[in-house]
N, C-alpha and C positions, 0 to 999 in steps of 0.2 A: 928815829921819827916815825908816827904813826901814818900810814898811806890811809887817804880819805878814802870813805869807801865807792867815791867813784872811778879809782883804779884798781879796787879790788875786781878780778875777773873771777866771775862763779866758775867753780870747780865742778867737772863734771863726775859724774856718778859712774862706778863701775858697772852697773845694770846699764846706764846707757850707750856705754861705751859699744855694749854687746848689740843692743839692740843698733845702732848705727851701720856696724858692722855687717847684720846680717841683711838690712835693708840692700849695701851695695853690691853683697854677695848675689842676692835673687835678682836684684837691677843687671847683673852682670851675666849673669845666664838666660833671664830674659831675653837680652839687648842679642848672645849669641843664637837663641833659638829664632829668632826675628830674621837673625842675619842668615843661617842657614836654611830657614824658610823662602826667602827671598831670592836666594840663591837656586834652590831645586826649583821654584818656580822659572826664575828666569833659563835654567836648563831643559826644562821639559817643555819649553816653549819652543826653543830654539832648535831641539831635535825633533818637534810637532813640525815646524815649518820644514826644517832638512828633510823629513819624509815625505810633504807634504810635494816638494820640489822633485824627490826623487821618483815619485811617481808621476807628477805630472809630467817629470822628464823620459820617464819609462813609454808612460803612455805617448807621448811623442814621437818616441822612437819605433814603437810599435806601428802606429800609423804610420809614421815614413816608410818601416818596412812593407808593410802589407801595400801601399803605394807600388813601391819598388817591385813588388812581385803582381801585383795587377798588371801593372807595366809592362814585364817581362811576360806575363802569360799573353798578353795582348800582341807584344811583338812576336812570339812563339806560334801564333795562331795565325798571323799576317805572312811570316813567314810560309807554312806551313800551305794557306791559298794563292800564297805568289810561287811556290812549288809547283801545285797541281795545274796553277792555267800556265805556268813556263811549260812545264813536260807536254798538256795538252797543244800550246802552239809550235814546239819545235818540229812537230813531225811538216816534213815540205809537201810530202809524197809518199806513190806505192813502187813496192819494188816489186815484180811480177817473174818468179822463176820458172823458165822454161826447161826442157832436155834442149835446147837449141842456142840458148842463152838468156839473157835476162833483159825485161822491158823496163826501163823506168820511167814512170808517168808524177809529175808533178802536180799538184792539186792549185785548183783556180776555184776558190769560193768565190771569188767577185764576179763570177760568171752564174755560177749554180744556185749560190747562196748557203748555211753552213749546215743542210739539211742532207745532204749527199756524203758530203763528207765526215759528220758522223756516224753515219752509217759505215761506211766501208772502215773507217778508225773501228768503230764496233764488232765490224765482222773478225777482221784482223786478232782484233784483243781476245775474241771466243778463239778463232781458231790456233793462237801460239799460246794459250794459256797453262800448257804442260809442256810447253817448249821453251828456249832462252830465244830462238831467232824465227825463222819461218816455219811455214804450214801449209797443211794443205787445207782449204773447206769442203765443206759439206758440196760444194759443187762454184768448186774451180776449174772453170776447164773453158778451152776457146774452140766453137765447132763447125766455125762459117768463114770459109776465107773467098771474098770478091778481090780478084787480083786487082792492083792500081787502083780499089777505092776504099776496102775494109777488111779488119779483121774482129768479129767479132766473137764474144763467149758471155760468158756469168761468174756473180760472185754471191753470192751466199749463204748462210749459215741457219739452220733452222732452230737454234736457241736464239735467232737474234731477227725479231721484227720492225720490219721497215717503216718507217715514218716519214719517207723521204717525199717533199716537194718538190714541183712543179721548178725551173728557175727563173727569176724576173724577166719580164720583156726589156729588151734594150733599145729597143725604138720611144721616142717620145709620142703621145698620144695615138700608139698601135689600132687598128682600126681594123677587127677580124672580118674576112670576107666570106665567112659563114658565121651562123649563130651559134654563141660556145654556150653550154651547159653553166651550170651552175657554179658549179665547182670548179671549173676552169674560163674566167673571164677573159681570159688572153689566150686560148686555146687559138694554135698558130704558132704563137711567138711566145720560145721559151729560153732562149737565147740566140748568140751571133749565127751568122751565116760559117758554114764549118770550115775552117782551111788544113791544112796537114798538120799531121801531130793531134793534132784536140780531140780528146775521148769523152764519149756522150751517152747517154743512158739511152739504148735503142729504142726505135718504135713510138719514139717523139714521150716514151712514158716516165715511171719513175725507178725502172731497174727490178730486178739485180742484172736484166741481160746488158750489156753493153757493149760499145766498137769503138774501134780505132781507124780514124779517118788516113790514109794514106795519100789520097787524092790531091794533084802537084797543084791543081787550082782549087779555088773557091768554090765549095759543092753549092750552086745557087739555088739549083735544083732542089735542097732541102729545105731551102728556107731560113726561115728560123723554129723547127720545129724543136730541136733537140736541145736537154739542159745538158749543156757543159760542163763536168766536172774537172776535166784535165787535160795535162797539155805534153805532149813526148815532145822532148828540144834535141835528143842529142841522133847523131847518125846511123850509131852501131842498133841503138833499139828500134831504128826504121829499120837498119835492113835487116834486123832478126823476125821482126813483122813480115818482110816481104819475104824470107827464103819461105816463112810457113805456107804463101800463095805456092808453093812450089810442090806441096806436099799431095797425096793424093787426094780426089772431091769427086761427090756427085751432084748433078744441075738434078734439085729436087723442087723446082720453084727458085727456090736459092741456090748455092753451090755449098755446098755442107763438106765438109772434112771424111773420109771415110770413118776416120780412128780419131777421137776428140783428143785435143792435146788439154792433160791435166797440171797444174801449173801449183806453187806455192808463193803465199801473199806475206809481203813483211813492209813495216811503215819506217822510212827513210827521212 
């Protein structure tokens, strides 16, 4: 039987067969250039951000560093000023060596105030400065000895200029009975009434002469003329003080030493 020809199905052409063919073939390398385009892009994204991370995490870490060592240079430096005022307040005192023995005198800035006491810390520093311990100065030497009330001498050093004041009056509302100068409105009263042991800048002034009160009572007699730098506590430096009364003097006004006894200074 004949098939109507609406089941006859057209037959395709070998030209088009080719042609069909070559349509899927460039469909299909298209479709992979698409695909590996999409690809390098989504890659070069994704190591765009990775660096992007790595630096900002770099830079991060760089600031945290430099943090960490400000910090440390800061604490280095703090360090470094809690040093210098430790070493400046460990010193108590002076040590005063004699041929006869040694005097130690403890420092009282709440008495003087801390204008004496760097000074004599300064003399000190000049004169052991090529030494490890003590020294002598430019004029250490003790030349006055009043038996039972002082012993007095000097200390120092002519690379090292005084700047030394006056010390507070410790009276409240002091009331000089003569008119002071200018430059001294408390002239009178420049500390306590002296008792034993307590060493003072002679001559009511500001040094470098100075004495050592031996005196069993309250010198009342002076007053308060004298700034107080310091204080001898122990027994053996009294009585290396007093054997020096013992030594030869002449009454010149004062009672002077014949032969000045020359001494070395070291801070204690």
């Amino acid at each position: 039987m004949r098939s109507s020809n609406n089941d006859i199905t057209a037959p395709i052409s070998r030209t088009h067969r080719r042609k069909a063919s070559s349509t899927v073939k460039y469909a299909s390398i298209l479709m992979a250039i698409c695909i590996v385009s999409v690809f390098f892009f989504l890659a070069r994204a994704a190591f765009s951000s990775s660096g992007d991370s790595g630096r900002d995490k770099t830079g991060e870490f760089n600031s945290a560093k430099s943090i960490i060592r400000n910090d440390e240079i800061k604490s280095l430096r703090l360090a470094q000023v809690t040093k210098e005022e430790s070493t400046d307040e460990q010193y108590q005192g002076l040590l005063i060596y004699t041929n006869l023995g040694t005097i130690k005198i403890y420092f009282t800035p709440e008495l003087s105030g801390p204008t004496s006491i760097e000074y004599i810390q300064k003399v000190v520093s000049e004169a052991t400065k090529n030494n490890d311990k003590a020294a002598t100065c430019d004029r250490c030497t003790f030349y006055r000895a009043e038996p039972d009330l002082l012993l007095q001498g000097a200390i120092s050093q002519q690379s090292v200029t005084s700047k030394v004041t006056l010390g507070p009056c410790p009276i409240v509302d002091w009331k000089p009975t003569t008119p002071c100068p200018a430059h001294d409105l408390n002239c009178g009263c420049h500390g306590p009434v002296m008792t034993r042991g307590m060493v003072g800048w002679a001559g009511g002034a500001t040094g470098p002469d100075f004495f050592i009160n031996t005196h069993k009572q309250p010198v009342d007699w002076w007053e308060h003329q004298h700034t107080v730098w310091g204080q001898v506590k122990d027994d053996r430096s009294l009585e290396i003080i007093e054997s020096i009364y013992k030594l030869p003097a002449t009454m010149k006004g004062m009672r002077m030493l014949d032969k000045k006894i020359r001494f070395e200074i070291e801070m204690f």
